[in-house]
Structures are given as C-alpha cells and as structure tokens.
N, C-alpha and C positions, 0 to 999 in steps of 0.2 A: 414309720414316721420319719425317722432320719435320711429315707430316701426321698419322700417328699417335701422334706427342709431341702433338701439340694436342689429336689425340683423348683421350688418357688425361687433361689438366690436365681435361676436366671430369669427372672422379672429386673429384677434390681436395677432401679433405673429408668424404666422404662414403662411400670403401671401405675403411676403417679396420676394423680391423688388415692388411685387405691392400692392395698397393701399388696403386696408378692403373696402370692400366695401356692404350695402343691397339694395336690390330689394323690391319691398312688387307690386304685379299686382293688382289691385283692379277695378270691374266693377256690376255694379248696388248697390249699396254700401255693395258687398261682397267680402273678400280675395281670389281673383281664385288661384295664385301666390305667391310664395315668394321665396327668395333664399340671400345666402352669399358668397362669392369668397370663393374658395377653397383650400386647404394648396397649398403651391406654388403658388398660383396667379391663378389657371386655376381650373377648367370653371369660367366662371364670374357670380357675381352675378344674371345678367341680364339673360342669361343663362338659368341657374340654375331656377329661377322665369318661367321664359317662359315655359322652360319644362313643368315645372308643371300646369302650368297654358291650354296650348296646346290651341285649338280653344277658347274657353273662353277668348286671351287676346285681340280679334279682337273688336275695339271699347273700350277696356279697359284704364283706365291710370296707367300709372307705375313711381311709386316714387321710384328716386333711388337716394345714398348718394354721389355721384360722377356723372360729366358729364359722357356720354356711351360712350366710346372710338371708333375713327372712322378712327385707320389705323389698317393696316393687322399687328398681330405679330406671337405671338405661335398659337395665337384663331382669328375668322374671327371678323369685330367689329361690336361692340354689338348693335351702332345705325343701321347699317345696319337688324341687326337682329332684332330691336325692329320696323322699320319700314316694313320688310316682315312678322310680327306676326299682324300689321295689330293697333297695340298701336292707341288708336286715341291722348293721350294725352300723356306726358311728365313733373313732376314736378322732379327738380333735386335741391340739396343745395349747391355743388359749382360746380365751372367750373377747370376741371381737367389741370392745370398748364402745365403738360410735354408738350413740344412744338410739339410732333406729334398731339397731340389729342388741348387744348388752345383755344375750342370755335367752333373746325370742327364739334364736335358731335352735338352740339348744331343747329348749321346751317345747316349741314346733315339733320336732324329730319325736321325741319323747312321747309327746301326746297322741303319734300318728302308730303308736307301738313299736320303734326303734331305739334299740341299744345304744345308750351313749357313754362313752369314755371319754372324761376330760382331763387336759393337763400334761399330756406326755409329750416328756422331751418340753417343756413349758421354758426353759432358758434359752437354749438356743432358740428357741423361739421370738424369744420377745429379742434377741438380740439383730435378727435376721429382719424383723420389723418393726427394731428401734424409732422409725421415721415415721412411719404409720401410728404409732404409738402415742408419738411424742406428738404430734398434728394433731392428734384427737383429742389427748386429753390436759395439753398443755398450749396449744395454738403455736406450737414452736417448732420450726421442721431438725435434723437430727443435723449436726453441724461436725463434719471432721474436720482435725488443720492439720494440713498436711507439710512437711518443711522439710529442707534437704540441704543440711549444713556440713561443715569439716566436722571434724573430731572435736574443734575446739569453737563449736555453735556459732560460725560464721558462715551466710548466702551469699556472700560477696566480697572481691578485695576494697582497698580502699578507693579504686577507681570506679567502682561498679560491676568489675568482670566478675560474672557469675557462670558462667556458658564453657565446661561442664564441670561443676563440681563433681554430681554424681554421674557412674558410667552411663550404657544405655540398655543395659540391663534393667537399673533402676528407672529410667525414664519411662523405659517400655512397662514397668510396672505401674506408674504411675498412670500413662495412658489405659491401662487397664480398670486402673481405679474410678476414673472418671467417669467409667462407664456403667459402673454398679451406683451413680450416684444421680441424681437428679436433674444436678446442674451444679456447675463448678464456676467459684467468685474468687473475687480479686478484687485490689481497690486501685484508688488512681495515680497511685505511686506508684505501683508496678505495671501498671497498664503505661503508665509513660517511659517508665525507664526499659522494660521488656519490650512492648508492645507484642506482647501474647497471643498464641492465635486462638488455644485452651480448649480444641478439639482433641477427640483417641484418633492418634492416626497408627499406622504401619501394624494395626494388628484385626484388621481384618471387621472394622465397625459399620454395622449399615447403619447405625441413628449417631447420634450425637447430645449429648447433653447441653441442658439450657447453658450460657453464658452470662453470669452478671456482674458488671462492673458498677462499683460504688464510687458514682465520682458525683458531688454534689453539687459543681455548680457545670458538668458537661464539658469538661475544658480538653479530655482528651479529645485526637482527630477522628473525625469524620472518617477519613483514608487513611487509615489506621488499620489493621489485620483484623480487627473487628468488624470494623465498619464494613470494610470491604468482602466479609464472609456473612454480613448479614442473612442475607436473603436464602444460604445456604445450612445455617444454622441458626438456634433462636439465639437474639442477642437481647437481656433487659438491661436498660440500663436506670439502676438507679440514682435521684436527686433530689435536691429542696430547692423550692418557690425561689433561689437565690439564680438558679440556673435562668440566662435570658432565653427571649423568643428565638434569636437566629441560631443558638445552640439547637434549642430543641428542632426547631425545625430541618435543620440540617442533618441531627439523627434520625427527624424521622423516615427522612429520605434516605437513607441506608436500608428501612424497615425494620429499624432497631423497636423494640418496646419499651416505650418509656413507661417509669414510673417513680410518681413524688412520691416525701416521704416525707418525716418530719425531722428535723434538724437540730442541733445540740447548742450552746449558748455559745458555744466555740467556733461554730458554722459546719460542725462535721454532720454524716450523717449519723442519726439516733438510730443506732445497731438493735436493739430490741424492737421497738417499732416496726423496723426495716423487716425482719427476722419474721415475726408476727405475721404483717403484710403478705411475705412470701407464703410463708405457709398456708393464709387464707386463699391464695392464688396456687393452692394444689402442690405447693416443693414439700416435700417429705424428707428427704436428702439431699444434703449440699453441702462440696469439697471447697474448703477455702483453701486457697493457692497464693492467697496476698500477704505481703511484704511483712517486715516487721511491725509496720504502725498497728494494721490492721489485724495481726494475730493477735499481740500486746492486750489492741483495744476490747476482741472476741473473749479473751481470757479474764480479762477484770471482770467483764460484764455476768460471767458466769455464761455464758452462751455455747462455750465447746464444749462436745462428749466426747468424741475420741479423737488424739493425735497420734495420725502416723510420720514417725520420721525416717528419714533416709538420711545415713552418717557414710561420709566417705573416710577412707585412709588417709588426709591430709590436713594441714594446718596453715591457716594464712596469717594468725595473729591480733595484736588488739585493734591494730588501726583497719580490720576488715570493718564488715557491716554485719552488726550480731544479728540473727534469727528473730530476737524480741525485743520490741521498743519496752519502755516500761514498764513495771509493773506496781509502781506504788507503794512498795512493801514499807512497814511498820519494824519487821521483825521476821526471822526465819519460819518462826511458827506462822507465819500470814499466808509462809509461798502455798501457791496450789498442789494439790498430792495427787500423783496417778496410779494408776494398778497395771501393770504389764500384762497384756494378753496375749501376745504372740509374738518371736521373735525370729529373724531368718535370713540367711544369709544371702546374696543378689550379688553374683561375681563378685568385684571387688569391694562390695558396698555390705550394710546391712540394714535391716528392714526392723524397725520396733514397731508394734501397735501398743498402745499405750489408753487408758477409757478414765476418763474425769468421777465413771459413778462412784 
C-alpha cells in the first residue's frame, strides 16, 4: 500500500476533479501490476495496473489507495473490472466518500466472492487526497498558503523589494509545489506589485497549473505576464458585477476565463463563495501565493489547511512589509494554532510544513 500512495502523489495536480489515485497488482509475492490515474482522471489507476498486469492478475490481490469506483462515468468502474480480471483479493485505505460510489465498490467486490481489506495505511491516505476529500464532502477545494519571509516575518522591504528573499533552492522548491497542486492564486495586490508569471519552470514540467488571480473589479493589465501567457497556460480570473465591460472584454481576449463571484460589503471578493465556486469547477488543490491582505483574509475565514513557509537567514525590520495583514485578534488565546508536520532544511533556507487540522 505504501508503494501505491507514492504511486498516486504523481497524479497530484493533475487528475482534478478526480482523486490521485495507485494501484500496485501483486501475486505470489511479485509486482505483475501497477498503475496511477491519469492526467484528467482517466484511465484509472486500476486500469492502468490491470493492463499491465493482463492474465497474471487472476488470483492476484490488488492494493489500491481509494475504494474502486462502481458507477458508469467517462470510464466503465473499476470494481467491475477488478472482478472480471479475476482479483482474488482487495486491500484498499479508504472508502471513496462521493455518494455514487460510498461503500458500492466495496460490496460490489464482496458480493462477486472477493476478499476485501479496508483501511490500510488510511492516514496518509486521506492526507494524500486531502483535496478530493474535502471537494466531496465539504464543497471546499484543500487550500495551502505558502509564504516566504526573513526570520523576522517580513516579504518585503519598505520599498517593496522582495526579489530574493529566499535562495533558489527554495524557489525551485516552490516551483515544485505548484505542480502537485491544482492551481496556484494570488490576489490583485501582488499581481500588481509582482506581476507574476506563477508557472513550475526550470524543472522539467510538461503541464502547468490553473492560474487565478482575485482581482474584483479586473484592474490588473491585460499585457501583463498573465495575460500575455494566456493562451499558454489556463488563466481564471476571478471578479464582482463591479468589474466593467471593457475590462472583461479585454481579458477575454487574452483567453483568460472569467469568473463572477459574489462580493463583500467592502467590495472585496467573498473568499468562501469564491472557494465554493472553484471547487464546484473541479479545483481540489489550490497554492495561495498572495500577499499579506490575502492570506490575513484566507486565515480569518477558516479557509487554510496547510502552510508551508520558507524562512531565510536574514532580517529587514519593522518598517518591511509583514507576511500577514491582520488578524483581528481579541486575545492570544484567539491566535490560530498549527501542528508541524515536516521540517527541512533547502540550502540556506528552511522549509516548515505546518496543517490547521
């Protein structure tokens, strides 16, 4: 099972709206099989394993990181297919939530006289398809914020120079990250003061993650590194009814994709909503990259589950620009509390993963 959690993280990113998912076939204690969902969700892990596996998976058992789905969608489902390959066994780590599938596959299998194990390895599990998880049974895609301050939680001096705090070690980590995510946001603060391009580059990526910038009435440019990377990569740009016609039109000519949303009484845009929206438009995971307003506002909202930060060696002081706009606090007992999950060091930098649950 632990080999097929690896198999499925390289989905991540890239089988949106469906979960990552690995396979691993295994019979007389040899690997006949293995397999990982494919960009866009299709073929499926199971699939994919089987193929490869062919007459070898007859008596076989098959550890897969998700129950095997067992209604008709784009693909025929897969417990059907794992019981006409003839599987004698079944170990799976969870049971897949979306209410067409919810425990059918499980008793599909079952009923066709195969062995099933459920629940192994069930945490890293559910951690690996946090995003999938959280789409299904919250309508909320899984939201990291990622931030990359001095020592003393400053992105910037007091002029704005940001460019490099951290080395590029940490950048190139960061471009890495992107790519296990959905789609990577920002808002219209750092989209102007940056002008972002918020592509993985220099390590070797053939897709690219969605881009979306929150900017509510379209005021960033058009010819903007956005805009101008359109048609090369997806750009949404989120807004409210406040945005005029020659904005939008002007984006649309980029072949940006718009999308309204609804708006706050303050004229921002309403982040859960927003949040919502996405998710119902298939994002599972999504890397926020924006500025202090916009993490500030992600944090009140209860809307982040994990932050990853990147801390350098150095100090700019109070007149930089801190990391987090406000937080509203009452009282120290108000602040938000995190659990450290993983910590590591990146040349001269260091890497915290940090999780809200």
């Amino acid at each position: 099972m632990a080999h097929a959690l690896g198999l499925a993280a390289r989905g991540l990113g890239r089988t949106w709206p469906n979960p990552a998912v690995g396979c691993v076939i295994v019979r007389d204690s040899r690997i006949v099989g293995r397999g990982w969902t494919q960009p866009g969700g299709r073929p499926h892990a199971e699939t994919m394993a089987l193929a490869q596996a062919g007459e070898a998976a007859r008596g076989a058992t098959a550890y897969v990181t998700l129950e095997p789905c067992a209604h008709h969608g784009k693909t025929p489902p897969c417990a059907d297919a794992l019981i006409a390959a003839g599987v004698a066994r079944v170990v799976t780590a969870l049971t897949d939530p979306d209410p067409r599938v919810a425990g059918r596959g499980h008793a599909a299998l079952r009923g066709a006289g195969v062995a099933v194990t459920e629940g192994v390895l069930s945490c890293p599990a559910g951690r690996l398809n946090a995003g999938f998880l959280k789409r299904v049974t919250r309508s909320l895609p899984f939201v990291t914020l990622k931030l990359a301050t001095t020592l003393d939680g400053r992105i910037a001096t007091a002029t704005g120079e940001s460019r490099w705090i951290t080395g590029s070690l940490a950048r190139r980590a960061t471009h890495g990250l992107r790519l296990t995510h959905d789609a990577v946001m920002v808002g219209a603060g750092t989209a102007r003061a940056d002008d972002p391009d918020l592509t993985a580059r220099d390590i070797g990526a053939n897709h690219q993650p969605v881009r979306i910038l929150l900017d509510p009435r379209l005021t960033h440019r058009p010819d903007s590194r956005l805009g101008l990377t359109a048609q090369r990569a997806p750009v949404w740009m989120m807004h409210t009814g406040a945005a005029t016609d020659k904005a939008r039109q002007d984006w649309l000519a980029t072949g940006a994709v718009l999308i309204e949303t609804a708006e706050t009484l303050s004229g921002q845009i309403d982040l859960p909503t927003a949040l919502t929206r996405l998710a119902g438009l298939g994002l599972t995971r999504i890397l926020c990259e924006g500025g202090a307003t916009l993490a500030a506002a992600l944090i009140r909202a209860g809307l982040v589950d994990d932050l990853i930060a990147y801390t350098a060696g150095a100090m700019i002081g109070a007149e930089g620009h801190p990391a987090l706009g406000p937080l509203h606090l009452a009282s120290l007992q108000d602040a938000p509390r995190m659990t450290l999950i993983s910590s590591r060091t990146i040349g001269p930098d260091t890497e915290t993963c940090w999780t809200f649950a």
